[in-house]
SERO-4910 file (N, C-alpha, C, O; in steps of 0.05 Angstrom, whole numbers):
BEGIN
 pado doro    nc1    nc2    nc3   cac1   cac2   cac3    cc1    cc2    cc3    oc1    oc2    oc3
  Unk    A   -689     55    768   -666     56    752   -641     49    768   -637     58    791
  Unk    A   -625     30    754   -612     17    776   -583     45    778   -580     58    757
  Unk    A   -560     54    807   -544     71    803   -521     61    790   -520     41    775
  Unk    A   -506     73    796   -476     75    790   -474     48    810   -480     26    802
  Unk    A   -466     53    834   -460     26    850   -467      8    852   -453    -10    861
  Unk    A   -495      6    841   -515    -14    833   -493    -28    809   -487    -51    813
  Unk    A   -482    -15    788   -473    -25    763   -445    -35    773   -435    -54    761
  Unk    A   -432    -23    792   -405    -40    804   -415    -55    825   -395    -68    832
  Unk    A   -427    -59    836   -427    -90    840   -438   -114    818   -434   -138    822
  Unk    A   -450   -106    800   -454   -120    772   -428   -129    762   -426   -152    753
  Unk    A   -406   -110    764   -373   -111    754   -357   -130    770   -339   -145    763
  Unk    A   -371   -125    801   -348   -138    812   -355   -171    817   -338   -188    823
  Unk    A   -383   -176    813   -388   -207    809   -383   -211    787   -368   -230    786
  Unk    A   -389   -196    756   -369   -214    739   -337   -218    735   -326   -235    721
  Unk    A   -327   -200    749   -300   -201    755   -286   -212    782   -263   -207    788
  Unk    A   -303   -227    796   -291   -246    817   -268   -230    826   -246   -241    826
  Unk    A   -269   -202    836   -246   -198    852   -249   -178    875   -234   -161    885
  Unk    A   -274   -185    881   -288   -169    907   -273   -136    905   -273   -124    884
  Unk    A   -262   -125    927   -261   -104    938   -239    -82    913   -241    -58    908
  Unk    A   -220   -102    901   -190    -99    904   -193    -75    873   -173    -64    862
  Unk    A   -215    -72    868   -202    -57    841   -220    -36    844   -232    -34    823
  Unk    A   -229    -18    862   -248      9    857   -238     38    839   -250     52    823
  Unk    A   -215     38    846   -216     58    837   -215     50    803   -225     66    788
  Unk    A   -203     24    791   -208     12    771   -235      7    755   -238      9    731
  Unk    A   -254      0    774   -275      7    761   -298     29    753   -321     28    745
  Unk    A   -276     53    762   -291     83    762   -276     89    735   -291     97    718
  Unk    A   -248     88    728   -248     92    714   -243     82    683   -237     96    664
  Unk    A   -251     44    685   -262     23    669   -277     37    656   -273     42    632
  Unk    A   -304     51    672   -329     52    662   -330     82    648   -338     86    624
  Unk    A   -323     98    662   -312    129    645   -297    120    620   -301    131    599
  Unk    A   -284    105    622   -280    104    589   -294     84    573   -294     86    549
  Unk    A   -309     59    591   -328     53    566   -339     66    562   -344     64    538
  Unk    A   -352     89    574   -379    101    563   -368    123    538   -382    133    521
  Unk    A   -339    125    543   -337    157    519   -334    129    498   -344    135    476
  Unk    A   -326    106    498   -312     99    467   -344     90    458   -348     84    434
  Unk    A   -361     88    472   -397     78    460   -402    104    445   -403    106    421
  Unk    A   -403    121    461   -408    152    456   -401    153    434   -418    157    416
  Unk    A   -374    150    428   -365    159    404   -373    142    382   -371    153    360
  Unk    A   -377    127    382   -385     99    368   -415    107    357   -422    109    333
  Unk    A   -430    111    382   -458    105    371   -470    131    382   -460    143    402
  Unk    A   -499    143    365   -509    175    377   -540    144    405   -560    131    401
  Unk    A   -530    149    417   -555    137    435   -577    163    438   -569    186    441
  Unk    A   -603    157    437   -626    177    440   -618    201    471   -624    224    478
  Unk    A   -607    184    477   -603    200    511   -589    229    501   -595    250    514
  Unk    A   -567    230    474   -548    247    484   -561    267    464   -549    288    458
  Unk    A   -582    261    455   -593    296    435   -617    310    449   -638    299    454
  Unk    A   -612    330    452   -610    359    469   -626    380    442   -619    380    418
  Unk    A   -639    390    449   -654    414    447   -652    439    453   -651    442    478
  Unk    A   -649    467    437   -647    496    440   -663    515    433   -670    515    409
  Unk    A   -670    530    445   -672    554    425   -650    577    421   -634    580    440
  Unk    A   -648    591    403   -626    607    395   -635    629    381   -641    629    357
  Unk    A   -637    653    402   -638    679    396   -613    691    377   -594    694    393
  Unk    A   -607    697    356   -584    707    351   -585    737    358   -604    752    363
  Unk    A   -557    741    357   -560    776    368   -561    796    343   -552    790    321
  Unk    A   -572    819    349   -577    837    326   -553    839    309   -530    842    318
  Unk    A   -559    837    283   -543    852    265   -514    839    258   -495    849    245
  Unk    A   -516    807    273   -492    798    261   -497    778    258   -518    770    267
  Unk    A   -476    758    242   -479    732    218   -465    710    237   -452    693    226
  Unk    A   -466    711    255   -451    687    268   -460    684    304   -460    702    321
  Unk    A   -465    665    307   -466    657    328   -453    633    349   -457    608    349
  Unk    A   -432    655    373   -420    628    389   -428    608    407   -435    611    431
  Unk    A   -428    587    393   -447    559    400   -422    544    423   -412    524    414
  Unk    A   -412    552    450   -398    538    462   -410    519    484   -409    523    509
  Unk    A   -419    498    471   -427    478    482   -397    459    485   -385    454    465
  Unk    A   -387    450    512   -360    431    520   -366    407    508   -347    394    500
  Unk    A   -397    393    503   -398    366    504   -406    366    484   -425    351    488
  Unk    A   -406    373    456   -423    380    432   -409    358    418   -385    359    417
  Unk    A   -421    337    407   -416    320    397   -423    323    351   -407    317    333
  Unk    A   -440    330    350   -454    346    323   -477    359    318   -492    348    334
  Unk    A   -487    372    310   -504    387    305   -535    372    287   -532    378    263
  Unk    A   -560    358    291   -570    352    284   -586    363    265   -590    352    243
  Unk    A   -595    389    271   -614    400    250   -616    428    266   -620    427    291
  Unk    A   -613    453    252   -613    481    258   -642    492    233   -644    490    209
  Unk    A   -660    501    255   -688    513    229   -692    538    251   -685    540    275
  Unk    A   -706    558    232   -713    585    242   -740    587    235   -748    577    214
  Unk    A   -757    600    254   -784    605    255   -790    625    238   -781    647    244
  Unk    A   -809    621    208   -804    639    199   -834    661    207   -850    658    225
  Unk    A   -831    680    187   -861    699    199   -884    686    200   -902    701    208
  Unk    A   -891    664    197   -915    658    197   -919    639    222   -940    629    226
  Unk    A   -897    636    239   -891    617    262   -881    590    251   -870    577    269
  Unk    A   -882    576    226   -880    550    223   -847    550    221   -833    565    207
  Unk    A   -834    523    243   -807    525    238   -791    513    201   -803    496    187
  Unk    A   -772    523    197   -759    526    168   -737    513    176   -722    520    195
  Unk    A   -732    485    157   -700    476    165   -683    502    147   -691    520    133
  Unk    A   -658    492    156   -638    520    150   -614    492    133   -611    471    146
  Unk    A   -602    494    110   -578    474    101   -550    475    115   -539    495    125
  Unk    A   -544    454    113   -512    467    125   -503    467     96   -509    448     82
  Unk    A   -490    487     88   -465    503     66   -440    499     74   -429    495     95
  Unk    A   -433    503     46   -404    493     40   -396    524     57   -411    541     66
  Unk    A   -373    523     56   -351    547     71   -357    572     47   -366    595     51
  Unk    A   -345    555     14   -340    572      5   -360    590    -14   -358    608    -31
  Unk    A   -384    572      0   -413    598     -6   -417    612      9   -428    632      1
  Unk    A   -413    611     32   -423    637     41   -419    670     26   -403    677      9
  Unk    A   -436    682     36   -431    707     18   -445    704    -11   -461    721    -19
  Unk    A   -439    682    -27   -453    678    -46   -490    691    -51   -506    699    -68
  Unk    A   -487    685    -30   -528    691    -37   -531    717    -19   -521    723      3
  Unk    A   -550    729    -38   -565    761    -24   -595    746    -15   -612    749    -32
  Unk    A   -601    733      7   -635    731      8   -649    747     27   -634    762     39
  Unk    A   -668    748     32   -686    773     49   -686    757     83   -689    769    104
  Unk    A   -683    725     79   -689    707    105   -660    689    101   -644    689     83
  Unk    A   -663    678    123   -641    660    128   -643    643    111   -667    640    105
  Unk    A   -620    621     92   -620    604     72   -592    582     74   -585    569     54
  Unk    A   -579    579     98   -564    563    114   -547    571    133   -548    593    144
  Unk    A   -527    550    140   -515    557    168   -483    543    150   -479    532    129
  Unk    A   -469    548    168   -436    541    169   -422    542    196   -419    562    211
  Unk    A   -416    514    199   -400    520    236   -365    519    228   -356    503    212
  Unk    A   -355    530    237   -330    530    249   -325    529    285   -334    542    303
  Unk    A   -313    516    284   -306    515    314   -333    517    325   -351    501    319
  Unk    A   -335    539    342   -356    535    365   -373    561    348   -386    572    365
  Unk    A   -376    573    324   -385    591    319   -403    583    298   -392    567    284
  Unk    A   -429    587    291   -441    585    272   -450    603    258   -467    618    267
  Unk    A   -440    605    231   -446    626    214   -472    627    191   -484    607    181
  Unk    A   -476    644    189   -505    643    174   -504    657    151   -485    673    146
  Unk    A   -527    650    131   -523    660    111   -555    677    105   -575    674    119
  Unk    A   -555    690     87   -580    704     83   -588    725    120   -578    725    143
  Unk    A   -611    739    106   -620    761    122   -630    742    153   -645    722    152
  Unk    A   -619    750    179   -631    739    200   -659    757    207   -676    745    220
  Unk    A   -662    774    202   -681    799    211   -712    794    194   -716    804    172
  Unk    A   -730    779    208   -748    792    192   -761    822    176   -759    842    190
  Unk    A   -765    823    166   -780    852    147   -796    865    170   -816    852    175
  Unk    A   -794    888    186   -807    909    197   -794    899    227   -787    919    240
  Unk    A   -791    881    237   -772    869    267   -742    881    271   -726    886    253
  Unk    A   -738    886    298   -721    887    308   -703    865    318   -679    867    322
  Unk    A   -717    844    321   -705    822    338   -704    803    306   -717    804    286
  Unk    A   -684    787    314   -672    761    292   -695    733    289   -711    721    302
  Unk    A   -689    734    278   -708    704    277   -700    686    294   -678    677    295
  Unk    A   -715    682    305   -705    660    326   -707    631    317   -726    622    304
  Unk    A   -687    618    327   -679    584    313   -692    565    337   -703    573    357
  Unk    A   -688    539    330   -679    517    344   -673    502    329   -680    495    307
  Unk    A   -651    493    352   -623    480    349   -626    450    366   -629    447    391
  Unk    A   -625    429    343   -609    395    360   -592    397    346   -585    404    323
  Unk    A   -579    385    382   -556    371    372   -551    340    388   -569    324    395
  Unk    A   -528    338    391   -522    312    405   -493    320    421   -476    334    413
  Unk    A   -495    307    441   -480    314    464   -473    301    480   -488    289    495
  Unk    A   -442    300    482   -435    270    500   -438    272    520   -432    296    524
  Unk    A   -446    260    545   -452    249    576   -423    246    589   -404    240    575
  Unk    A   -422    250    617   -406    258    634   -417    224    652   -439    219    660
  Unk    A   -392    207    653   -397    190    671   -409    203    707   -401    224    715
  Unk    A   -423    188    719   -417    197    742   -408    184    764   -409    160    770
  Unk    A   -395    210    781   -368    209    796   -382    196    827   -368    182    842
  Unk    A   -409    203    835   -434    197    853   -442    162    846   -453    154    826
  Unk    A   -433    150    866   -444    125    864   -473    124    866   -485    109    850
  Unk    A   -490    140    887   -511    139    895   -531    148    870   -554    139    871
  Unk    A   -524    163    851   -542    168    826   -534    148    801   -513    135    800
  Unk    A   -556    147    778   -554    138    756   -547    146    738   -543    170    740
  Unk    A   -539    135    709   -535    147    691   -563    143    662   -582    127    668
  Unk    A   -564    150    647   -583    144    624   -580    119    613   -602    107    610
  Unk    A   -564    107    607   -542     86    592   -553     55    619   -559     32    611
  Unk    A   -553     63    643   -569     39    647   -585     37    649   -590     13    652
  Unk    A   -606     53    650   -631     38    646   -648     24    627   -671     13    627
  Unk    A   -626     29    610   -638     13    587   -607    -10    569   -609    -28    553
  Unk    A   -585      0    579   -569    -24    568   -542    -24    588   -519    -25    578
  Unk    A   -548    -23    618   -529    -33    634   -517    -48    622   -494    -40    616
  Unk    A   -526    -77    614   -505    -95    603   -491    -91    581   -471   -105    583
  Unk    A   -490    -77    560   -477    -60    541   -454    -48    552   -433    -56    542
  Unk    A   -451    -29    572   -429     -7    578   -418    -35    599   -395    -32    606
  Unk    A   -431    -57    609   -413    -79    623   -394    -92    606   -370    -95    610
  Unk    A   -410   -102    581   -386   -122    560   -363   -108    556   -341   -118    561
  Unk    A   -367    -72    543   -355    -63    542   -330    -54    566   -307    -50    560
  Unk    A   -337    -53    582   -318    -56    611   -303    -86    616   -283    -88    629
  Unk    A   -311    -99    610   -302   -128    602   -282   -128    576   -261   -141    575
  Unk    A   -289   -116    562   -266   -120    532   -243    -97    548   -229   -108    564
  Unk    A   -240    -76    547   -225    -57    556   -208    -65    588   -186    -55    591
  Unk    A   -218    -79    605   -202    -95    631   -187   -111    618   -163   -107    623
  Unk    A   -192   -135    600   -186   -158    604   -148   -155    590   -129   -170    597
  Unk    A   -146   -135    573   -110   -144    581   -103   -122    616    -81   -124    626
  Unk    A   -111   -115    620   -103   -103    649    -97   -130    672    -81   -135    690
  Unk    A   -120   -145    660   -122   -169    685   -106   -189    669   -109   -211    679
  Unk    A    -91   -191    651    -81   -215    633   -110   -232    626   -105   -256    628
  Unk    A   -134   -228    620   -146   -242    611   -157   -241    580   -181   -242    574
  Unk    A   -131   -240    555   -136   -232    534   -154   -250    515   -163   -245    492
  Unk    A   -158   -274    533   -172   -309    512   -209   -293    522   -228   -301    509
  Unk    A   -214   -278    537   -238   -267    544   -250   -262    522   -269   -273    510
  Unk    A   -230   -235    514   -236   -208    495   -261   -224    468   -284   -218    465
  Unk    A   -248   -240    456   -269   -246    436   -297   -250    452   -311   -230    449
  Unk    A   -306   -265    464   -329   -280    478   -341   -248    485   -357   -237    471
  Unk    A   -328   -236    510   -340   -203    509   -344   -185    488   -354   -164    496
  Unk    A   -339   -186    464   -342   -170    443   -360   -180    426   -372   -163    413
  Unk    A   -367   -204    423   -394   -218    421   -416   -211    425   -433   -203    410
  Unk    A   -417   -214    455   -436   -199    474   -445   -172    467   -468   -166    459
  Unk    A   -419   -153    471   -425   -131    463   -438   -122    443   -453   -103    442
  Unk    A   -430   -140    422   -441   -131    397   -463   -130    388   -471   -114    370
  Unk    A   -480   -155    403   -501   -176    405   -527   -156    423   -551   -154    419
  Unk    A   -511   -143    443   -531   -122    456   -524    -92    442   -540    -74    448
  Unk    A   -511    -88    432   -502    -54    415   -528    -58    396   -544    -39    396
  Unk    A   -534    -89    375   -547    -84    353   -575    -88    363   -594    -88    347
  Unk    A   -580    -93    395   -606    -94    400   -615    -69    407   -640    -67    404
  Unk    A   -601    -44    419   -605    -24    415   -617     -7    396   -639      4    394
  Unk    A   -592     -8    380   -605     -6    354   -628     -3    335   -637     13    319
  Unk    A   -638    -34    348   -664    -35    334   -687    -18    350   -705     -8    336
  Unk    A   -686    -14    380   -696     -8    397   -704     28    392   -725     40    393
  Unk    A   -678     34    385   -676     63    387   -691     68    350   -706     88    347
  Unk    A   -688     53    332   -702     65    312   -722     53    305   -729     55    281
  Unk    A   -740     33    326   -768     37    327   -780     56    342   -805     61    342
  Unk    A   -764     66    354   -774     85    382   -774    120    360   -791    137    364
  Unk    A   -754    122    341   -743    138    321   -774    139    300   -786    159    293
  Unk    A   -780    113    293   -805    113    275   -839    123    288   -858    136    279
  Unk    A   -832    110    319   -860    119    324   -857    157    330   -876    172    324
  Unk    A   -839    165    337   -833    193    338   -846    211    309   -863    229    305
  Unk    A   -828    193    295   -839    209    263   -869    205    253   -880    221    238
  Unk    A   -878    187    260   -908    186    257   -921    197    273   -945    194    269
  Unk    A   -915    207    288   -921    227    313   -925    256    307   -943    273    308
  Unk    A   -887    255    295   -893    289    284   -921    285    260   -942    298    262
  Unk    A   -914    266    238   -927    264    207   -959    277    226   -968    297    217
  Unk    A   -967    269    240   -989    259    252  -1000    300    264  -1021    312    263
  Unk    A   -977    305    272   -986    334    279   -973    353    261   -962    373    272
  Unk    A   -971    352    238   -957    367    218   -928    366    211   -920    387    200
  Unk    A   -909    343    215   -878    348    217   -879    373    232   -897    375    249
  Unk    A   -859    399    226   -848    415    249   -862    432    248   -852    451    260
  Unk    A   -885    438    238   -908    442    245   -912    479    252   -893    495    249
  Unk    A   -932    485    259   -930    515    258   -932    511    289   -940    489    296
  Unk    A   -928    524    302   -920    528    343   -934    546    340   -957    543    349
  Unk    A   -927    572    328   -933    605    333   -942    615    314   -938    607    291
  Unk    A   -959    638    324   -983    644    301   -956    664    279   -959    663    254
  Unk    A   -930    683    290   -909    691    275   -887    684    310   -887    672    332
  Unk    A   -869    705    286   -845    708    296   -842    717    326   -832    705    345
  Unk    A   -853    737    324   -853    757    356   -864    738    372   -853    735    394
  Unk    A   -888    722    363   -902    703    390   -883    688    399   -883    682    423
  Unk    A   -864    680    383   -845    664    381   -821    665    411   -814    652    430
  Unk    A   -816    693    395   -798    703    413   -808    713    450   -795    713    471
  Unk    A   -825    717    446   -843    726    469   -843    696    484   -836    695    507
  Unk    A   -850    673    473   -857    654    490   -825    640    494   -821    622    511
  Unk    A   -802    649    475   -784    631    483   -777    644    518   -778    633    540
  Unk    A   -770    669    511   -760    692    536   -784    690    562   -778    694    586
  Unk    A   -813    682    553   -826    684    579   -816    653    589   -802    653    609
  Unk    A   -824    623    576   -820    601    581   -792    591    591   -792    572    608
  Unk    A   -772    600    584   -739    594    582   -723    606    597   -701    608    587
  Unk    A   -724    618    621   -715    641    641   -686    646    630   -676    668    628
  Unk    A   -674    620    623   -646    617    628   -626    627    593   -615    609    580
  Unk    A   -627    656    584   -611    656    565   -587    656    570   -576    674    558
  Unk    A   -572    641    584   -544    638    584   -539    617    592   -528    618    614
  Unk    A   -543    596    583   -548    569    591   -523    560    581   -515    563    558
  Unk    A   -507    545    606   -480    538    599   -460    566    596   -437    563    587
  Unk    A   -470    591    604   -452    619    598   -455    624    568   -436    634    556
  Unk    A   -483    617    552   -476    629    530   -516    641    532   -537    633    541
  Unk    A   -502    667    516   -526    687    517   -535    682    495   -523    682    473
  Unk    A   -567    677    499   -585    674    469   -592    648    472   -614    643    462
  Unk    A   -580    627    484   -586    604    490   -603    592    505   -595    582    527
  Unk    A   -628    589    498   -643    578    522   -645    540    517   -649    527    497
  Unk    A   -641    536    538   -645    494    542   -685    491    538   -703    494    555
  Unk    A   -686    487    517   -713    474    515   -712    440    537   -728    433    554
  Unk    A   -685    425    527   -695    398    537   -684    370    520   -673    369    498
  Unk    A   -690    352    534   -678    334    513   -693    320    487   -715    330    480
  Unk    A   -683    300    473   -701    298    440   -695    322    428   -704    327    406
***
């Protein structure tokens, strides 16, 4: 996987200006990568949880810094098989009396729930998992890589190319680089949702989300034995399953 310095010297032969712009191309490339980011969800940036909620209350603080949206929130129900959960309007909540969980609502960093979290005869909440998607942190280490090149270095380059070129007065560029860019963004694209299709025939193939745990408690038992880390990022209940 090629690094970080690996990718500026890629910058500084297409930009013919040897030595003279480093600190320019550290932070060229920190901002191509947030305006892609924001642009497009690349496979790299969705992240995996599990989520213990705590006894006896309807909300849980989800303070993830780099949280870009929330993909899909399901809770394991008694029988072990995971249950997607809806996201709800604001102004249902409260609306429904159910015995199990029957959606979610985020505000800010807090996610609120609706229906019973507690299974029937349990002490402990039903336990969830949580994707989401989550923006990437350029890095500041020339000697390491990032995700983003190993598979479309030249992408986060065009893009460093459109965003220089009024800095350098080279504004007759900009079209010709945005071409490019575009030309490798939609090959992505296609890349990431064949890679998206063989996944789903994967799950189809082992049941979609399938039953994990024979119930609930196994559930919980294997998140807390497997997951050391419930405070992952300083939040309690949170364990990092991983990425996808």
């Amino acid at each position: 996987m090629p690094t970080v310095n690996d990718f500026y010297d890629n910058l500084r032969r297409a930009l013919s200006r040897g030595t003279s712009l480093e600190q320019e191309l550290k932070d060229w490339s920190a901002e191509a990568l947030k305006f892609l980011e924001r642009n497009t969800t690349f496979n790299y940036m969705r992240d995996t949880y599990f989520l213990l909620p705590f006894p006896d209350v309807l909300y849980f603080d989800l303070d993830l810094p780099r949280l870009k949206q929330i993909d899909s929130l399901s809770y394991f129900g008694v029988d072990g098989g995971a249950i997607p959960l809806t996201k709800i309007n604001r102004q249902s909540l409260g609306a429904f009396n159910h015995t199990r969980p029957c959606g979610y609502w985020q505000q800010g960093t807090r996610l609120f729930f609706e229906g019973s979290l507690k299974p029937a005869g349990m002490t402990q909440e039903y336990p969830m998992i949580l994707r989401v998607v989550q923006f990437s942190v350029w890095p500041s280490d020339g000697t390491v890589s990032h995700p983003l090149l190993e598979f479309a270095d030249d992408l986060l380059k065009y893009q460093v190319m459109v965003q220089q070129a009024p800095a350098l007065r080279k504004d007759e560029s900009i079209p010709s680089w945005k071409l490019m860019r575009d030309e490798s963004l939609q090959s992505v694209a296609i890349m990431q949702e064949e890679l998206e299709k063989e996944t789903e025939i994967s799950m189809e193939y082992w049941g979609g989300t399938g039953r994990l745990y024979q119930n609930a408690s196994e559930c919980i038992n294997a998140i807390e034995g497997m997951y050391d880390l419930p405070d992952t990022f300083g939040v309690p209940g949170l364990y990092h399953v991983g990425p996808g």
